[in-house]
N, C-alpha and C positions, 0 to 999 in steps of 0.2 A: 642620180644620173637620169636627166629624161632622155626621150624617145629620139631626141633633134641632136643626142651630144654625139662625139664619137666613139664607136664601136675599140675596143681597148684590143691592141691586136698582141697576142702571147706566142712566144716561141718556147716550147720546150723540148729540152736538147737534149739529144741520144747521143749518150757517149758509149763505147767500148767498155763492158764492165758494171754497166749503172745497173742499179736494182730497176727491173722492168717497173713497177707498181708505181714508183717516184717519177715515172716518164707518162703513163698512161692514167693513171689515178688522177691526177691536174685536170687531164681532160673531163674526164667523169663529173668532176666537180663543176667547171666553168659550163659543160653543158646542161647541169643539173640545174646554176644561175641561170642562164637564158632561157630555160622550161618554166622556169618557176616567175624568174622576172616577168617574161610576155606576158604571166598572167595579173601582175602587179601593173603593169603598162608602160614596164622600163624598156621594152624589145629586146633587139639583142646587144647583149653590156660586153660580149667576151666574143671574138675567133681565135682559137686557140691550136695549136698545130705542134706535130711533133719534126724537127727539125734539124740536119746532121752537116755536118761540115764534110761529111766522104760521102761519094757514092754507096747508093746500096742501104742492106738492111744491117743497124748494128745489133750487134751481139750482147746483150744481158750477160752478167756475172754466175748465171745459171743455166747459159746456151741458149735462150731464149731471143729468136731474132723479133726487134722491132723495127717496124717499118717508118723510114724517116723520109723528107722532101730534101732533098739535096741542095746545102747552102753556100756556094763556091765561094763567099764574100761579101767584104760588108756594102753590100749594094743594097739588099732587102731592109727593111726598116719596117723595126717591132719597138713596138711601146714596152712591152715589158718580155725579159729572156729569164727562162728559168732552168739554170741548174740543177740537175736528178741528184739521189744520193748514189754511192759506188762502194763496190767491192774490190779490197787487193790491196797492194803495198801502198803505202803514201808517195811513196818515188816515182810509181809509174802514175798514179794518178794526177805527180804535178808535171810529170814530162809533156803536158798534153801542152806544149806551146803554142802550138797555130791557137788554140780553143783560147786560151789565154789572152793572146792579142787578139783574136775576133771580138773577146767580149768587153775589153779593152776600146777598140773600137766602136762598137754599139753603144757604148756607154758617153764615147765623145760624142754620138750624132743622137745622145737626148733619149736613150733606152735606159730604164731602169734594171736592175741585174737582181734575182734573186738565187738564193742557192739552200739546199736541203742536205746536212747530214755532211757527210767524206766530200761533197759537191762543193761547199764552204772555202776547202783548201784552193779550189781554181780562182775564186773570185779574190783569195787572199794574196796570191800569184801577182794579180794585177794590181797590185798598192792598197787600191781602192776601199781598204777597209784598216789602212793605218792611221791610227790616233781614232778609231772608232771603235763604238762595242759592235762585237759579234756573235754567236752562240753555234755549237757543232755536237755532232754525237758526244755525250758526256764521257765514253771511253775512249776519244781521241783527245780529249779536252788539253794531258800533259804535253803529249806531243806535237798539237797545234800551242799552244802557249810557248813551246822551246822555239818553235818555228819561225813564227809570226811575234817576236816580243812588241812587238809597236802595237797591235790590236790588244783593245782588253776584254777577254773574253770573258762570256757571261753564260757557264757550260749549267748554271741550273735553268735557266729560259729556255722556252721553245721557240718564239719569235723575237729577233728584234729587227725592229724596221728604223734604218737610217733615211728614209725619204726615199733615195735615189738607188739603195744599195740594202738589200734583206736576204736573211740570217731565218734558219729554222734547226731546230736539233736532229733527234734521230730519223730515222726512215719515214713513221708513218704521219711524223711533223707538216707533212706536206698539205695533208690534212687541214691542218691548224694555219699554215701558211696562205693557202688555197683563200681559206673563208676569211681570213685577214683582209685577204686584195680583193675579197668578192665584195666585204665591209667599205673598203677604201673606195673604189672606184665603183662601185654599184649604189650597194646602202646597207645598213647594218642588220634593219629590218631583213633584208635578202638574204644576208650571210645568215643569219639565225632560223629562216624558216628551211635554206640550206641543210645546216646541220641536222632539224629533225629529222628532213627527209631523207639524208643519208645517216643517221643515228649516230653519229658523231659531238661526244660531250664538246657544247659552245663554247669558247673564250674562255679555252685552258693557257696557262701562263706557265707551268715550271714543268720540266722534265726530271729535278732533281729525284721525286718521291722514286723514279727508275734507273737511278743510276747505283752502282755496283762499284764498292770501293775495293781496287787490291791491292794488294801490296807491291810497289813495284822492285823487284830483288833483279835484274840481268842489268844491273848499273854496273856491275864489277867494284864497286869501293866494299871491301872487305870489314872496314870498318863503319863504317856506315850498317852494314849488314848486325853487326852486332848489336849495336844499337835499336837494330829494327826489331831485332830478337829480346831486348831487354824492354824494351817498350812496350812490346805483345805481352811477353811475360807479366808483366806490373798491371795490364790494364784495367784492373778492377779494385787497386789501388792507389797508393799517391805517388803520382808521375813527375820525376824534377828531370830538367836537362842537368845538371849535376852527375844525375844519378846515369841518366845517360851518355852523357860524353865519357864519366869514368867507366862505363863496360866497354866502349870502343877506345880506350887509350888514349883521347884524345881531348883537348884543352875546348873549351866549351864554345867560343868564336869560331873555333877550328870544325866543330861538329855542327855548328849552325848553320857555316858558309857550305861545307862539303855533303849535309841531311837535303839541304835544299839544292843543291844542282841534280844531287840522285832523285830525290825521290819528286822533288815540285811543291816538297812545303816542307814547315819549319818541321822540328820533332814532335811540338805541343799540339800542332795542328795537325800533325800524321796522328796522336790519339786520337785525338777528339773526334775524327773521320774513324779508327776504328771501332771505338767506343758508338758511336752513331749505327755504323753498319752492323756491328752484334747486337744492337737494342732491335735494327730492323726483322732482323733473323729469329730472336725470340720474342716478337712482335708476332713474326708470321705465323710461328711452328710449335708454340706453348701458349695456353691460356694465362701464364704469370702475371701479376697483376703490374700496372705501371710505376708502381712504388718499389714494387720488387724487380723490377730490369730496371730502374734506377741506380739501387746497391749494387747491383749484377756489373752494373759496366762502369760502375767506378764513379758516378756522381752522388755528392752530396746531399742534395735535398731535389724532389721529384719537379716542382715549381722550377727549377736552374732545368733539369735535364727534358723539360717539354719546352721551355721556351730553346735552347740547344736544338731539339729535335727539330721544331717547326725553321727554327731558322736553315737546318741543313737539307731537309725533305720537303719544305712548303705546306706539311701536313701535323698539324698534331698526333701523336702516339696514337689515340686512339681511333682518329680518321685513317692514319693508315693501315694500321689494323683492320681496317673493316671495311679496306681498299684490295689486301694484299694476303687477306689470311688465305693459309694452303689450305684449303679442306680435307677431313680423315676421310679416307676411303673406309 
């Protein structure tokens, strides 16, 4: 971007609720690009502003007021608006209708929309990301996937950028989001000397290696529940759907159609996730070696259960070990 282009004008929105850091953190950064740009002799690449649809200051998910510029309407025009991450129900955070169709509207008059984390759900509110990928906090991942089935979501990514329309994972994604559009619309050079100066690891890709698998049991299918029990049980063993549709009573088509509306994946797949997550836990909290948490969670040969790992975590065993181990006190 030289000196002569235009100045990229950013609006990031104070909702009710939002994690303060995901509203005020952007700025830190886009200012951090224009300190650093001026001295590359790009000037200034970014005005970035914090921006509210209500009067007044809103309220952070933690009582924290931040102070917003009051945006009555789509009169103002931003090149790019960015959605914070939020705290609280999903329900009330997609009742935000006015916010919906403001961004709706921004996005007809040639703004691009990006959103971070629980923020994700508004931008999905407005269509705008049906028949596209998207990516959200990995523990809303089931719940936005039930939601939203027209999006395909991509809950091990931190960013995905549609051009017109971006996607970041959890909270501090914004991050990673940030130096993206500093990349995009600045220079890559800029994003990267970015990153040192806020000590922020460069052009990270997967959120997977932090995501936490549970078990999701408040489905109420009773049978389905036994199954989950018979699963857990066997995990360090050989896992058949056989084996498990006969502990839930139920014909194996029957246990496949009703595993996946509970849980959001098949039974084979509900292992293999928790086979993954016990490797991660005795990754963290034993020195066992990687052949022995191999046998530990039920695979085969250690070759099958590192390329498994990398493919669910983006890390091999032993890179996340030496990302993740607890330290003994």
């Amino acid at each position: 971007m030289s000196a002569e282009q235009r100045t990229t004008r950013i609006a990031v929105l104070a909702l009710e609720g939002c994690v303060a850091s995901s509203v005020t953190g952007p700025l830190d950064v886009f200012a951090m690009a224009n300190i650093l740009g001026r001295e590359q002799g790009l000037g200034e690449s970014f005005a970035a502003e914090v921006v509210s649809l209500r009067p007044g200051p809103v309220r952070s998910f933690h009582g924290v007021e931040v102070a917003a510029r009051h945006v009555p309407g789509p009169s103002d025009r931003f090149d790019l608006i960015l959605v914070p991450a939020m705290v609280g129900p999903l329900e009330a955070i997609v009742a935000e209708r006015a916010v919906v169709a403001w961004l709706a509207e921004q996005h007809a008059r040639g703004a691009r929309l990006a959103a971070v984390c629980a923020g994700v759900l508004l931008l999905a509110e407005t269509g705008l990301l049906d028949g596209r990928e998207a990516t959200t906090h990995w523990g809303l991942a089931h719940s936005f996937a039930a939601r939203y089935p027209r999006v395909t979501l991509k809950s091990e990514l931190l960013v995905v950028d549609n051009g017109d329309v971006l996607t970041a994972g959890g909270v501090t994604a914004y991050l990673d989001l940030c130096l993206h559009l500093v990349a995009r619309h600045a220079s890559s050079e800029l994003a990267m000397h970015c990153a040192r100066m806020l000590l922020v690891e460069p052009a990270r890709r997967f959120q997977a290696p932090f995501a936490v698998h549970t078990s999701p049991r408040g489905h109420g299918d009773s049978a389905v529940l036994l199954a989950q029990d018979w699963l857990e049980a066997h995990l360090s063993g050989p896992v058949t759907l056989e084996g498990a549709a006969r502990a839930a009573s139920l014909g194996q088509r029957t246990l496949l159609r009703r595993f996946r509306k509970a849980t959001g994946d098949t039974p084979l797949d509900y292992v293999q996730r928790l086979r993954i997550e016990t490797a991660k836990r005795l990754l963290e909290t034993t020195p066992r070696t990687v052949e022995d948490i191999t046998q530990a969670v039920g695979y085969a040969d250690a070759t099958s259960f590192r390329r498994r790992f990398k493919a669910r975590t983006g890390l091999t065993p032993d890179g996340y070990r030496r990302r993740f181990v607890i330290p003994k006190r």
